[in-house]
One Martini backbone bead per residue (centre of mass of N, CA, C, O) as a GRO file, in nm:
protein
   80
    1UNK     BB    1   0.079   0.050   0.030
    2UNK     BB    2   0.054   0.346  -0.052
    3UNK     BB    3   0.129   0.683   0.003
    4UNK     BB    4   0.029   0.960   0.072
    5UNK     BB    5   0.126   1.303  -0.100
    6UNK     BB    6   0.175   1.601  -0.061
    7UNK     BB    7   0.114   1.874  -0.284
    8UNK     BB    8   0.297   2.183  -0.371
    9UNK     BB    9   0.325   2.561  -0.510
   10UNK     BB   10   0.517   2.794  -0.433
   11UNK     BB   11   0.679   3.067  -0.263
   12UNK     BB   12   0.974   3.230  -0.166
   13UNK     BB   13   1.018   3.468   0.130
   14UNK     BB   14   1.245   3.282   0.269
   15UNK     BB   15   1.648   3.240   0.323
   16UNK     BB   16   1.792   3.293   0.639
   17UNK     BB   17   1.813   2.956   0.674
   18UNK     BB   18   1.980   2.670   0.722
   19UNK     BB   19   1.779   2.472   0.505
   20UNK     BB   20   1.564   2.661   0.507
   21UNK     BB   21   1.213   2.774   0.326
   22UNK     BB   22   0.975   2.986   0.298
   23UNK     BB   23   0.652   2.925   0.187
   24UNK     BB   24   0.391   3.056  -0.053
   25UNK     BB   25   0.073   2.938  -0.030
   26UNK     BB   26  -0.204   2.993  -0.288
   27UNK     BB   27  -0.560   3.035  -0.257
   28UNK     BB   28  -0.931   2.961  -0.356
   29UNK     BB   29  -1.217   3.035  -0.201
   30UNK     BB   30  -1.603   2.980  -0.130
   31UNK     BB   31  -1.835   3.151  -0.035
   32UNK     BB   32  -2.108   3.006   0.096
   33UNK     BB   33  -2.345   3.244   0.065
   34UNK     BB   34  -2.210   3.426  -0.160
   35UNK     BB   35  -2.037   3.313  -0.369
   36UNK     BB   36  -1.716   3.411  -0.315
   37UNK     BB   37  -1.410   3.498  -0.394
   38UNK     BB   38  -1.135   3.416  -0.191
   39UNK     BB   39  -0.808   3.466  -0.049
   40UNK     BB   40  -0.563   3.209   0.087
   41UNK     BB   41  -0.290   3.202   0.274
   42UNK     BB   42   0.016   2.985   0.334
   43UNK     BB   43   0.310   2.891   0.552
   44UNK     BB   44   0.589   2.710   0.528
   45UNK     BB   45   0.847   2.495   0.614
   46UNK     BB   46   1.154   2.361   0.430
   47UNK     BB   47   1.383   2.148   0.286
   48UNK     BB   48   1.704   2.281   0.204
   49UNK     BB   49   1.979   2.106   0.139
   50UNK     BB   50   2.163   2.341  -0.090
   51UNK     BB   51   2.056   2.642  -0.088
   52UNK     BB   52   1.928   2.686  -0.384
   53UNK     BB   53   1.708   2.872  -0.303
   54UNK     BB   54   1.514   3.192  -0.383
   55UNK     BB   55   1.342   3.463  -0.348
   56UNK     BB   56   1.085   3.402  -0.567
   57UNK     BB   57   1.114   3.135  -0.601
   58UNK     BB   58   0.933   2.852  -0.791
   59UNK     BB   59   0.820   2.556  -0.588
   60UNK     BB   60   0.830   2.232  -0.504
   61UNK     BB   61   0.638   2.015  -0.249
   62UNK     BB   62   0.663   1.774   0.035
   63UNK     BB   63   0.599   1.524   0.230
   64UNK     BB   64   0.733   1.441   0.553
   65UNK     BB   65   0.916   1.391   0.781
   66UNK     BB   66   1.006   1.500   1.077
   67UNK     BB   67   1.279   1.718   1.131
   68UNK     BB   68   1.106   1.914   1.294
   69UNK     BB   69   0.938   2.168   1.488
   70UNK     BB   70   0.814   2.289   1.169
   71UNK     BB   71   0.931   2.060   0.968
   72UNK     BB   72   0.717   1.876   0.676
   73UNK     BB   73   0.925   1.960   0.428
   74UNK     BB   74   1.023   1.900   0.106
   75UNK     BB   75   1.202   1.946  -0.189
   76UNK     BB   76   1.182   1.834  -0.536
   77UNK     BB   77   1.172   2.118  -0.753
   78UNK     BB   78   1.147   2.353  -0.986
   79UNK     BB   79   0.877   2.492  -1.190
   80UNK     BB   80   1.052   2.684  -1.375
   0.00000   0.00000   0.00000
């Protein structure tokens, strides 16, 4: 039986840590009774084995296990 992997796409907001950048990752919502879209965004923090991805860069990433008590996402490879 296969895990199953959530996968996301996001921007890097911060590389000031080392081995680890904040992804912001943005969603659109659909309000119940408006049905109107509205945007909102979550940031992951990621792990970045060679520090190779800077700010602005657009990422993939998936879960994997607890690195650290906030880091459970390891960069996949670049989607640019």
């Amino acid at each position: 039986m296969e895990k199953i992997l959530r996968k996301f796409k996001g921007t890097v907001v911060s590389d000031k840590m080392s081995k680890t950048i904040v992804v912001k990752v943005d969603a659109f919502k659909m309000h119940s009774k408006l049905k109107k879209r509205y945007k909102v965004s979550s940031k992951y923090k990621v792990h970045d084995e060679k520090n190779q991805f800077k700010t602005g860069d657009v990422v993939n990433f998936v879960e994997c296990r607890p690195l650290s008590k906030d880091k459970k996402w390891r960069v996949v490879y670049s989607a640019e």
